[in-house]
C-alpha positions in Angstrom: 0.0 0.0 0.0 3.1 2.6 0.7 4.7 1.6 -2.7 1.4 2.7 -4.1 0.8 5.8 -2.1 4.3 6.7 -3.3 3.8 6.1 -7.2 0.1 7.9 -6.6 2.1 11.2 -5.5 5.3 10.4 -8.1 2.2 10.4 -11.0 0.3 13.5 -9.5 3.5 15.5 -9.1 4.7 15.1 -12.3 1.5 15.9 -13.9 1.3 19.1 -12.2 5.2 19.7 -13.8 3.8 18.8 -17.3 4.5 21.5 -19.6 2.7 24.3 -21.0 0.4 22.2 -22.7 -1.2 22.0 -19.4 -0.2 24.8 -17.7 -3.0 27.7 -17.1 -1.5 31.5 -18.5 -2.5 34.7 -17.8 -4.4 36.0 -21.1 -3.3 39.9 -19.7 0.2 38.8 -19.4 -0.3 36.7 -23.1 -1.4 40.0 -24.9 2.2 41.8 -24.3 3.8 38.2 -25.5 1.8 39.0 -28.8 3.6 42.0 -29.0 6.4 39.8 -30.5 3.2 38.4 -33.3 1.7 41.0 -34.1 3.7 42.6 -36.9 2.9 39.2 -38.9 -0.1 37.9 -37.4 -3.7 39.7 -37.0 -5.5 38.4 -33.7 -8.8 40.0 -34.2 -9.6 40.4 -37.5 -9.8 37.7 -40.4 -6.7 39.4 -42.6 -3.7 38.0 -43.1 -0.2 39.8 -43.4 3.4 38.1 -43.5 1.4 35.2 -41.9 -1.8 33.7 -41.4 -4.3 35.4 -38.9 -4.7 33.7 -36.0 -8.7 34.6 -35.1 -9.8 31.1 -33.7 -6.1 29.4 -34.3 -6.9 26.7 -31.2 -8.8 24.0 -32.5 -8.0 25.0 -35.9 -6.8 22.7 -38.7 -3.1 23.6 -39.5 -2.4 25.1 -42.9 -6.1 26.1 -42.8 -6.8 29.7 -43.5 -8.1 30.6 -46.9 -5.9 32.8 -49.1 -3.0 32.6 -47.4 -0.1 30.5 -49.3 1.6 28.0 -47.1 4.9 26.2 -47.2 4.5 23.2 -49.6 6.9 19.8 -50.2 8.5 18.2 -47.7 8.9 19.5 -43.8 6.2 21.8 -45.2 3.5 23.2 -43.4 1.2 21.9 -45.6 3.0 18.2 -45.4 2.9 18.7 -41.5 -0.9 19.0 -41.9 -1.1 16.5 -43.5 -3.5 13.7 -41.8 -5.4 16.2 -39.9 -3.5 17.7 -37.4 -5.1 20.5 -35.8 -3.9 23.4 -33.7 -4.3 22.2 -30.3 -2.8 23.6 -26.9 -0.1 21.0 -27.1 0.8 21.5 -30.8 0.7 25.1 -30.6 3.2 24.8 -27.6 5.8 22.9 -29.5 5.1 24.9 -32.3 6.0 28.4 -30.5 8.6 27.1 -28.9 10.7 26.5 -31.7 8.9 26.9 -34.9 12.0 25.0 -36.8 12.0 21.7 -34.8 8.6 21.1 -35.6 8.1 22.0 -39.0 11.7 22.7 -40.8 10.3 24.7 -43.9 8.0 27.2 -42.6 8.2 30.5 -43.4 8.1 31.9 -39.9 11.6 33.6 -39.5 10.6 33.9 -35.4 13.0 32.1 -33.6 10.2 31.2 -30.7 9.8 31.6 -27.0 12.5 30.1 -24.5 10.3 30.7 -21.7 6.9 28.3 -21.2 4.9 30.9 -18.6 5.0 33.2 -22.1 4.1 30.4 -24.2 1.8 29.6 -21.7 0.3 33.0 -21.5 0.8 33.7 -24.8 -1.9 30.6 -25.5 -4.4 31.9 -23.0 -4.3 35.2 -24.5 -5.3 33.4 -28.1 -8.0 31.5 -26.4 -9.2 34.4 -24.9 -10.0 35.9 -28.1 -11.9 33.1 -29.5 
């Protein structure tokens, strides 16, 4: 019964020391993080600029957004779309944290956010303005 006490609080404590993908951020704090966005990415309004707008960007499919032209060919954003993948909390994540790593070709020249509070924040911000 102690070895299972034990594991119980191993499990629990490391899901509380997760990541970002489950971490909650502060929306307020998220919209000065999009500071660093906003020259390529439109928030509130369906336009895009250098990049895609981001109005409802969480739950979205990835390489979605009419009229704007995507990577194509391989390590893509349209080949890392492939099979449905969608813009979840936890893609999103790895995606901000280095855009590179996850999908080599894309045209985002921003190098991504060391810290996770700001992804974090940053995410909460975006969900906030769903």
């Amino acid at each position: 019964m102690r070895n299972i006490k034990a594991l119980m609080m191993v499990l629990l404590a490391s899901m509380a020391f997760s990541g970002t993908a489950f971490a909650e951020g502060d929306p307020a704090k998220g919209k000065r993080v999009y500071v660093k966005c906003k020259a390529c990415h439109e928030v509130d309004q369906e336009k895009n600029k250098v990049g895609p707008h981001l109005v409802d960007v969480i739950g979205r499919p990835v390489a979605s957004v009419d009229g704007y032209n995507y990577s194509k060919g391989d390590g893509s954003m349209t080949a890392f779309a492939e099979g449905g993948k969608v813009w979840d909390e936890e893609t999103l994540a790895a995606y901000l944290r280095k855009p590179k790593d996850l999908v080599k070709r894309t045209k985002m020249a921003f190098p991504g956010l060391r810290k996770d509070e700001d992804i974090a924040d940053l995410i909460a911000y975006l969900k906030s303005e769903q």
